[in-house]
C-alpha positions as CSV (number, residue, x, y, z in Angstrom):
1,X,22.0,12.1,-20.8
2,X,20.6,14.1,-23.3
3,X,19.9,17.9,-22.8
4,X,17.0,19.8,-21.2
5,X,15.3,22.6,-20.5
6,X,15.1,23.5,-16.5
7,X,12.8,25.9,-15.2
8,X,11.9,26.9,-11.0
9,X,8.8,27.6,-10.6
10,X,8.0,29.9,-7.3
11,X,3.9,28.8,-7.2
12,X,2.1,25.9,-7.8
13,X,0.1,27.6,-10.3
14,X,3.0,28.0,-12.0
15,X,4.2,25.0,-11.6
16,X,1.3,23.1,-12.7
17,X,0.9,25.4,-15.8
18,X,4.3,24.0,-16.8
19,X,3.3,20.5,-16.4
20,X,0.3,20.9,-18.3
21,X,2.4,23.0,-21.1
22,X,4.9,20.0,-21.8
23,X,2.8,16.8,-21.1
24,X,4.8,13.9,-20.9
25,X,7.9,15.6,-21.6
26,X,7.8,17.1,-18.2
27,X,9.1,15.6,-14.7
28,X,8.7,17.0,-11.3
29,X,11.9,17.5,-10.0
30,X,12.5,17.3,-6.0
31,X,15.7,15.8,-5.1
32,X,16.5,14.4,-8.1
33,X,18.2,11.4,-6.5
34,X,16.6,8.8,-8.5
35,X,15.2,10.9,-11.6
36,X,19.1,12.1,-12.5
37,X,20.1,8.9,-12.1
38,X,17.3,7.7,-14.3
39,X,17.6,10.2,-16.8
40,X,21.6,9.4,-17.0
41,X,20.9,5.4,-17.4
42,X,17.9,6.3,-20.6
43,X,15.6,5.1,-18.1
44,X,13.1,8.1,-17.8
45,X,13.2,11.0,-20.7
46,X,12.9,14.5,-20.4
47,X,13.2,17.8,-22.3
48,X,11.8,20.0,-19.5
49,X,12.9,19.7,-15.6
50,X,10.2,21.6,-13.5
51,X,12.6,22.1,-10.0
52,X,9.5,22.3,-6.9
53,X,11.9,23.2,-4.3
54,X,10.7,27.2,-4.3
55,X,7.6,26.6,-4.0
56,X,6.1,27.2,-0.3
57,X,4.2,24.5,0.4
58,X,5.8,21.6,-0.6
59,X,8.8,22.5,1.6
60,X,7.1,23.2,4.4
61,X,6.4,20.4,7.5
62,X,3.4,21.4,10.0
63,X,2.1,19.0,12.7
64,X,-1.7,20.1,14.4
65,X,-2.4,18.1,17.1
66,X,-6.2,17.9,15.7
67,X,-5.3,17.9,12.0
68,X,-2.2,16.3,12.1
69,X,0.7,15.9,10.2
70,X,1.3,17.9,6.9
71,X,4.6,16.7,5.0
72,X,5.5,18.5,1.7
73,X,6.2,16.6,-0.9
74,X,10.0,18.2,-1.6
75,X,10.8,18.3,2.4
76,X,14.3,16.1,2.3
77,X,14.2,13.2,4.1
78,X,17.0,14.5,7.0
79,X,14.5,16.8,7.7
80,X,11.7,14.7,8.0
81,X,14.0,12.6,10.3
82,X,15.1,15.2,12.5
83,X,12.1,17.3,13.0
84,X,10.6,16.8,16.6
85,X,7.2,16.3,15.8
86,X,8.1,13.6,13.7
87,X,10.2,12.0,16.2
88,X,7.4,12.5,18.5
89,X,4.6,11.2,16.6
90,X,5.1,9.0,13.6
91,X,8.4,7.6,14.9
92,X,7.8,4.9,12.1
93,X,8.1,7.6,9.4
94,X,11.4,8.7,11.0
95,X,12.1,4.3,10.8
96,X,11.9,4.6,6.7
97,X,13.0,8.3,5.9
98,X,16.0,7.6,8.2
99,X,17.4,4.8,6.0
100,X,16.9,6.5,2.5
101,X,20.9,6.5,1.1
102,X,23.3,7.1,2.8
103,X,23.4,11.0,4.7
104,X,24.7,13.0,1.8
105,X,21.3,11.2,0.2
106,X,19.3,12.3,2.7
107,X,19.7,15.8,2.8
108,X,18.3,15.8,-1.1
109,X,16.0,12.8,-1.2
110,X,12.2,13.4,-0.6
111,X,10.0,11.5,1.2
112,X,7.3,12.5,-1.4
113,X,10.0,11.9,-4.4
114,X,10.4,8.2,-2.6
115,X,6.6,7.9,-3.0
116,X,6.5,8.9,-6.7
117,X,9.7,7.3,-7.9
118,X,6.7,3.7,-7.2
119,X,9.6,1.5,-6.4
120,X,8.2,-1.8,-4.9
121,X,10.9,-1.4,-2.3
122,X,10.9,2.0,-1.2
123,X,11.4,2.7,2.4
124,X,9.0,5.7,3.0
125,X,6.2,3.8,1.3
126,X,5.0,0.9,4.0
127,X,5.4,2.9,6.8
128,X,2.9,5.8,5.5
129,X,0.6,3.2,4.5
130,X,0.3,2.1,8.0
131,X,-0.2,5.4,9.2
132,X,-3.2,6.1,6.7
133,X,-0.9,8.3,5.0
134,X,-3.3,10.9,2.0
135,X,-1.4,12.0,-0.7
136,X,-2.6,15.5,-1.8
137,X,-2.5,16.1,-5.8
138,X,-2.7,19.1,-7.6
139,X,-3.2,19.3,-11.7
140,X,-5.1,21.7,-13.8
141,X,-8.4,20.2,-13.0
142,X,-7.8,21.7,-9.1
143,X,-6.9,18.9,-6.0
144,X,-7.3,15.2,-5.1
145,X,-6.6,13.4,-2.3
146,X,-5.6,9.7,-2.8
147,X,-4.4,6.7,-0.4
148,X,-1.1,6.3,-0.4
149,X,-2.1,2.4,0.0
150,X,-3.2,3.0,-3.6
151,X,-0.8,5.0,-4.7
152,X,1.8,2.7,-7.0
153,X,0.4,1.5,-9.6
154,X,3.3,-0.7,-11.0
155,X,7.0,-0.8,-10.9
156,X,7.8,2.9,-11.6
157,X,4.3,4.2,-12.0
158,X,1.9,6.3,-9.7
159,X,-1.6,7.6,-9.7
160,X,-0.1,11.5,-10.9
161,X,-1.0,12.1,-14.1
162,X,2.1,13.7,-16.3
163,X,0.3,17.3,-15.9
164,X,-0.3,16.7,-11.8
165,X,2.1,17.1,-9.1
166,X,2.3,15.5,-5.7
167,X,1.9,18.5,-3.3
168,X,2.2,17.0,0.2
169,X,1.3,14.1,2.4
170,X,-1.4,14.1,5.3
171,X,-1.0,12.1,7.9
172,X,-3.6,11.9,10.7
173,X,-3.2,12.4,14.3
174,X,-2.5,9.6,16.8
175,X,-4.6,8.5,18.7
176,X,-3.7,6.7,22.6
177,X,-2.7,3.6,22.9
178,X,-0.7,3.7,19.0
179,X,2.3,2.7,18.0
180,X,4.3,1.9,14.6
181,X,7.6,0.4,13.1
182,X,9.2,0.1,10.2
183,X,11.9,-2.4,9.6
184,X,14.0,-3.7,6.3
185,X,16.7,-6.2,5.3
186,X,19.5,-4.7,3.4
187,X,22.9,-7.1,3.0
188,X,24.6,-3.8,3.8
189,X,23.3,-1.0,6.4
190,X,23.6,2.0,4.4
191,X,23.4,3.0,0.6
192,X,21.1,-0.5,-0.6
193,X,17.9,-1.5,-1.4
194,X,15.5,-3.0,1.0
195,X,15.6,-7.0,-0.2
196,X,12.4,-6.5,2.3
197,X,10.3,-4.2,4.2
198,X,7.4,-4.1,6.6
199,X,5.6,-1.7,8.6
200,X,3.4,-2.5,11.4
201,X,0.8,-0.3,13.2
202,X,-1.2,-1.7,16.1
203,X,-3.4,-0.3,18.4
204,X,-3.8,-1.9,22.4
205,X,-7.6,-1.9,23.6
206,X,-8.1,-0.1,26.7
207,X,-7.1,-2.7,29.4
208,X,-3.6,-3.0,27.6
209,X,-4.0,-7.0,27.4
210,X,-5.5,-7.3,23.3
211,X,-4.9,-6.3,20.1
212,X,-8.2,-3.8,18.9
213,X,-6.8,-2.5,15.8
214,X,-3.9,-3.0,13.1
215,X,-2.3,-3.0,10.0
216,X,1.0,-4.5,8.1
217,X,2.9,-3.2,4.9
218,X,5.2,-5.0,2.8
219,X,7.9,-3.6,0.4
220,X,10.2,-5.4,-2.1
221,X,8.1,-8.5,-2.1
222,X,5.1,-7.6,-5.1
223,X,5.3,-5.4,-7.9
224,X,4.0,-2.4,-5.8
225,X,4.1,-2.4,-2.1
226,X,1.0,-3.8,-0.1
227,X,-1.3,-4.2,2.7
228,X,-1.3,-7.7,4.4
229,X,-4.8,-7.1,5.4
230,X,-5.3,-11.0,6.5
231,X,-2.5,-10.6,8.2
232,X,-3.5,-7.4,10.0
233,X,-7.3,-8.4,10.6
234,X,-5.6,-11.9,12.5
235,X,-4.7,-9.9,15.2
236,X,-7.7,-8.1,15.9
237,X,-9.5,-8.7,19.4
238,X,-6.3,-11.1,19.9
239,X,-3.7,-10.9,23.2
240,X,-0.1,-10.7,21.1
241,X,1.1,-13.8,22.0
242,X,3.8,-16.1,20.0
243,X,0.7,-18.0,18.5
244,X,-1.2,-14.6,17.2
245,X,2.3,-13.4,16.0
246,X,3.2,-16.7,14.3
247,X,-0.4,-16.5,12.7
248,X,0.1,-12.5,11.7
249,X,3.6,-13.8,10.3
250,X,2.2,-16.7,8.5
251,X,-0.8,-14.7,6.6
252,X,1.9,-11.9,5.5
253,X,4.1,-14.6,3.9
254,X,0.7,-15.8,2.5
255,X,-0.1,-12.4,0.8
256,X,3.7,-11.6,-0.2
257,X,4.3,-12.2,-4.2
258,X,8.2,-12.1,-4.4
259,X,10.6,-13.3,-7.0
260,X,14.5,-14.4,-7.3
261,X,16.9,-11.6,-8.3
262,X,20.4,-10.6,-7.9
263,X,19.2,-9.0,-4.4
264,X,17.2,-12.2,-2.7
265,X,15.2,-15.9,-3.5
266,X,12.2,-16.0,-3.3
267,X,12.4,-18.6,-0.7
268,X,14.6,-15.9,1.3
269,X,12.2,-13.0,1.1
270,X,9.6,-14.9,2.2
271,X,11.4,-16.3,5.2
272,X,12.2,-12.5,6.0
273,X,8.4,-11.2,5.4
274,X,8.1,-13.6,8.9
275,X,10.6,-12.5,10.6
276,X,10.4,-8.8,10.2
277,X,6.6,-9.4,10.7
278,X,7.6,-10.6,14.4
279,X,9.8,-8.0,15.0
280,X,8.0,-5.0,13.8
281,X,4.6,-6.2,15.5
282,X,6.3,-6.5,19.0
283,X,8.1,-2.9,18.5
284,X,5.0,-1.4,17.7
285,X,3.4,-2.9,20.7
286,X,6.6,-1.3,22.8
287,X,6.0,1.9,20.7
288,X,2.0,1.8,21.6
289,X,2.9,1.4,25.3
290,X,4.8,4.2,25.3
291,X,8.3,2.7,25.3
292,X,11.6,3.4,23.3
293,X,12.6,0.6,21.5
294,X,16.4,-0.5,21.2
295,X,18.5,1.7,19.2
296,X,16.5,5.2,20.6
């Protein structure tokens, strides 16, 4: 790893000033969990580290029942896990941050570095993406907000400019009758990468008997992770039976784009996009009733 230059900003003026300073030559640096590791293996260069962790905002988690949930972007992911509201509210999040390495990981990783870091099979991605997850930007030019459902770009790049920084995430209250889950499939439990992912939000109508609302994710089976919008919309108005499931399932395998690697077939990921379809679908329905799910 060659040398560079570290500096710890206590503002995001400052912060951003940096970033606009050295251009390309800067990186953001949260946890670091993936960036050091980058910068180690030649994947990533940089000659100036711009540490984010002193800087108020973006370590700070805040949950309004009315304006919802406020996540900054350097909060680790332990946190995030273990912080009531969390638990409370967007139990899905705590599904994805929860998993992130093993705990030693945890207590360093972000759930806003997992974001930027773009990897098609990150864990925090699908399930904010269900929950209609912002991501709040700030560069010289002032603030953005942007859809974290358009977000990645491509393997490894995001919607931040190199002079912006990724200053929280906002995710919106929610509403009765919700619920969300989060599931992957890793040969090992801790410490791997999803070979799959897929969040499900759903929402009963009032009568508890249909399906009036939903969405699906998918991670590690396209080049950035994705909304299975068919998938989602074939559920709509529909009572969750096997058949509606089977159809939900079938539509997400339909808008999956995998490939063969050292981690999964593409014949395997597929059958797995099905199956953790099913299985996230009918814990969110449990969620949405108000229920615990196994493991809780």
């Amino acid at each position: 790893m060659r040398p560079f230059e570290y500096q710890a900003p206590a503002t995001l003026e400052e912060a951003v000033a940096l970033l606009q300073k050295w251009g390309e030559r800067a990186r953001p640096l949260a946890g670091g969990t993936d960036l050091i590791v980058q910068l180690r293996r030649g994947m990533r260069q940089a000659d100036l580290l711009v540490d984010v962790k002193r800087i108020p905002e973006l370590t700070a988690i805040r949950y309004d029942p009315t304006e919802g949930l406020i996540l900054g972007a350097a909060v680790p992911c332990a946190d995030v896990a273990d912080h009531p509201a969390v638990r409370a509210y967007y139990p899905a999040l705590v599904d994805g941050a929860g998993i992130i390495g093993g705990s030693a990981i945890r207590q360093r990783a972000t759930v806003g570095g997992n974001l930027c870091n773009a990897s098609p099979s990150g864990d925090a991605i699908p399930p904010l993406m269900v929950l209609e997850a912002r991501a709040e930007i700030a560069g010289p030019k002032g603030r953005r907000s942007v859809p974290v459902s358009s977000f990645c770009l491509a393997p490894g790049r995001s919607a931040l400019a190199a002079d912006e920084l990724l200053v929280s995430l906002r995710l919106p209250p929610p509403g009765p009758r919700e619920g969300a889950r989060y599931l992957r499939f890793t040969p090992r439990g801790e410490m791997d990468i999803a070979v799959v992912g897929v969040a499900a939000w759903v929402r009963w109508d009032e009568s508890y008997t249909r399906i009036s609302a939903a969405r699906i994710a998918l991670g590690a089976v396209a080049s950035t992770p994705l909304l299975a919008q068919e998938a989602a919309e074939a559920l709509i108005g529909r009572e969750p039976d096997e058949a509606a499931l089977a159809q939900a399932a079938r539509l997400a395998q339909e808008a999956a784009r995998p490939i063969d690697d050292v981690r999964g077939t593409f014949l395997q990921r597929l059958h797995l996009v099905a199956v953790l379809t099913r299985r996230a679908l009918r814990d969110a329905l449990q969620r949405a009733k108000g229920a615990q799910i196994d493991g809780e």
